[in-house]
C-alpha positions in Angstrom: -3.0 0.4 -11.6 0.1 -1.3 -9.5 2.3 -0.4 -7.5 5.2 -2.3 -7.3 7.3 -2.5 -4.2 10.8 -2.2 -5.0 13.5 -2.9 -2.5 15.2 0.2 -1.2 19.5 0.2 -0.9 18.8 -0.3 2.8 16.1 -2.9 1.8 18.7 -4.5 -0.9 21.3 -4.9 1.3 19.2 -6.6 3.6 18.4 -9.1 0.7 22.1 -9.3 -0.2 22.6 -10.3 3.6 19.6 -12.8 3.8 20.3 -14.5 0.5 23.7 -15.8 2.5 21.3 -17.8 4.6 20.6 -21.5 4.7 17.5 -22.1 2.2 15.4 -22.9 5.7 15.5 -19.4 6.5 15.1 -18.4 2.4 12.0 -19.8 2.9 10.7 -17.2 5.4 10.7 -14.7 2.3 7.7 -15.3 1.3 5.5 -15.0 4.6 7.5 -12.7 5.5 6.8 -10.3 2.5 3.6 -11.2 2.3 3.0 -9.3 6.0 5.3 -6.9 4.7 3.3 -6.4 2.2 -0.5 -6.2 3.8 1.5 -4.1 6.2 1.9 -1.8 3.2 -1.6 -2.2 2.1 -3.5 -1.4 5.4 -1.1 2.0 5.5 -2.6 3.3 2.1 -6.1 2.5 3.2 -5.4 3.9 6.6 -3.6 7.0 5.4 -6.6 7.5 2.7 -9.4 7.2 5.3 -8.0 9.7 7.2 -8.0 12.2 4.3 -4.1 12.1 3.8 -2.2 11.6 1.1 1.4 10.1 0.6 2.8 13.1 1.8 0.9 13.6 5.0 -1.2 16.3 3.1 -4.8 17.0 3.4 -6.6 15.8 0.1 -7.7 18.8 -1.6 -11.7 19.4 -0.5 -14.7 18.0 -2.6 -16.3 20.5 -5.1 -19.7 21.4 -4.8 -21.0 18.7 -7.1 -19.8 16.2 -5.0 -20.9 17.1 -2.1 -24.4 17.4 -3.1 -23.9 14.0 -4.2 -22.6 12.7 -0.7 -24.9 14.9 1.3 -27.3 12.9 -0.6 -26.4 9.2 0.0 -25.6 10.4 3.8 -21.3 10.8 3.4 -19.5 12.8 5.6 -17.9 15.8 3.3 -16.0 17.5 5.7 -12.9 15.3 4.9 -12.4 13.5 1.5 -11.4 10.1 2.1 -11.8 8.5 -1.3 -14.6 6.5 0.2 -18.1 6.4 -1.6 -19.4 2.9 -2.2 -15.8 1.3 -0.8 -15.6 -0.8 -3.9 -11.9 0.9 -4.9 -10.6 0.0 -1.7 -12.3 -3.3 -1.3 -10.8 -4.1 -4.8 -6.8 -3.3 -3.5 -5.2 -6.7 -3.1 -1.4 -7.9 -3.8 0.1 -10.5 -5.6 3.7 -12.2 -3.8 6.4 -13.5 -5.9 7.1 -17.2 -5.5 10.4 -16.4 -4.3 8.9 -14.0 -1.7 11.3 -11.4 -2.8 9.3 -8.5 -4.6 5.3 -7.9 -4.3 2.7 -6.1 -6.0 -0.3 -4.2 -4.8 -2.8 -3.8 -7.3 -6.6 -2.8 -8.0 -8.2 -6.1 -8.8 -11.2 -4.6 -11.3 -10.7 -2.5 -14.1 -13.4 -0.4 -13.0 -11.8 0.7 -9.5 -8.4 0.5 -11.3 -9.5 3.4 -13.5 -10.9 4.9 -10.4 -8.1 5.1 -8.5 -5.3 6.7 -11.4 -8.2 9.1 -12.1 -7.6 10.0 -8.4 -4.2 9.4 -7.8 -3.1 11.2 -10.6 -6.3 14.0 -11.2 -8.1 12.7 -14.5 -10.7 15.0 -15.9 -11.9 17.2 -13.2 -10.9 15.5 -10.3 -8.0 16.9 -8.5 -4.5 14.9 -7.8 -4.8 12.9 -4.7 -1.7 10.9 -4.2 -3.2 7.7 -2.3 -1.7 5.2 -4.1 2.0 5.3 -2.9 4.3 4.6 -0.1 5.9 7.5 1.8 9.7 7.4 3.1 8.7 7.1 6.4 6.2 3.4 5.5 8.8 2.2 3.5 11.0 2.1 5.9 8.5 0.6 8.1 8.0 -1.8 5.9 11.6 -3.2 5.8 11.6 -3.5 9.3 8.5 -5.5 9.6 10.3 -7.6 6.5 13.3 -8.1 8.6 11.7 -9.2 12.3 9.6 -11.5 10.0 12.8 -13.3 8.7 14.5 -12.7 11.7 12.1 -15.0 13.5 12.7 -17.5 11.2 16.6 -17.3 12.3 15.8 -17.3 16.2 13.3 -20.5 15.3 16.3 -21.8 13.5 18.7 -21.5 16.4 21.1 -19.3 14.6 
């Protein structure tokens, strides 16, 4: 499962206003994507440990079964936070383009992979929680932590 992080219109037109800059300051894409990026990241697993899901939401409660099953290895199951063994979330990592200007966040094993769409999207009989996705509000986040990356690039460069 990925999720891609697409440039927004505000986003792109930041792009379109960067790509105008010497290559020096090009070269703060990348770095600064890549914090754009784990910025993005942390938010999901933030958002998820709280028992939230892209829409602020409360996840929908555990079922019976499953709370057996935590009460039984010790888990909290008065919020559902996704978390059992923390393998799923331990396996979210991201992949940066060379050219620093799209990313991808992404389940490293197959195993958590298939975890997280059969929670994400509510395989079988687990309800939808929508974890895996950035809300509005982090998006927008995110191009601002994009743009005082690369904009300290241009103080550094004097321009």
């Amino acid at each position: 499962m990925n999720l891609e992080i697409e440039t927004t219109s505000e986003g792109k037109k930041t792009i379109k206003r960067l790509l105008s800059l010497p290559s020096v300051l090009r070269d703060s894409f990348y770095p600064a994507m890549q914090k754009t990026t784990f910025f993005i990241q942390n938010s999901i697993q933030d958002r998820t440990e709280k028992g939230k899901d892209v829409k602020g939401r409360l996840f929908e409660p555990y079922s019976e079964y499953s709370k057996k099953k935590r009460q039984g290895k010790g888990l909290k199951t008065n919020r559902v936070d996704l978390y059992f063994r923390g393998e799923m979330m331990a396996s979210m990592t991201n992949r940066i383009a060379s050219d620093g200007k799209s990313a991808t966040i992404f389940f490293s094993s197959q195993t958590e992979a298939n975890k997280a769409v059969g929670h994400n999207e509510g395989v079988g009989k687990l309800p939808k929680r929508r974890f895996f996705a950035v809300s509005p509000k982090q998006e927008k986040q995110a191009v601002k932590v994009f743009e005082k990356e690369v904009g300290k690039s241009i103080d550094k460069a004097g321009l």
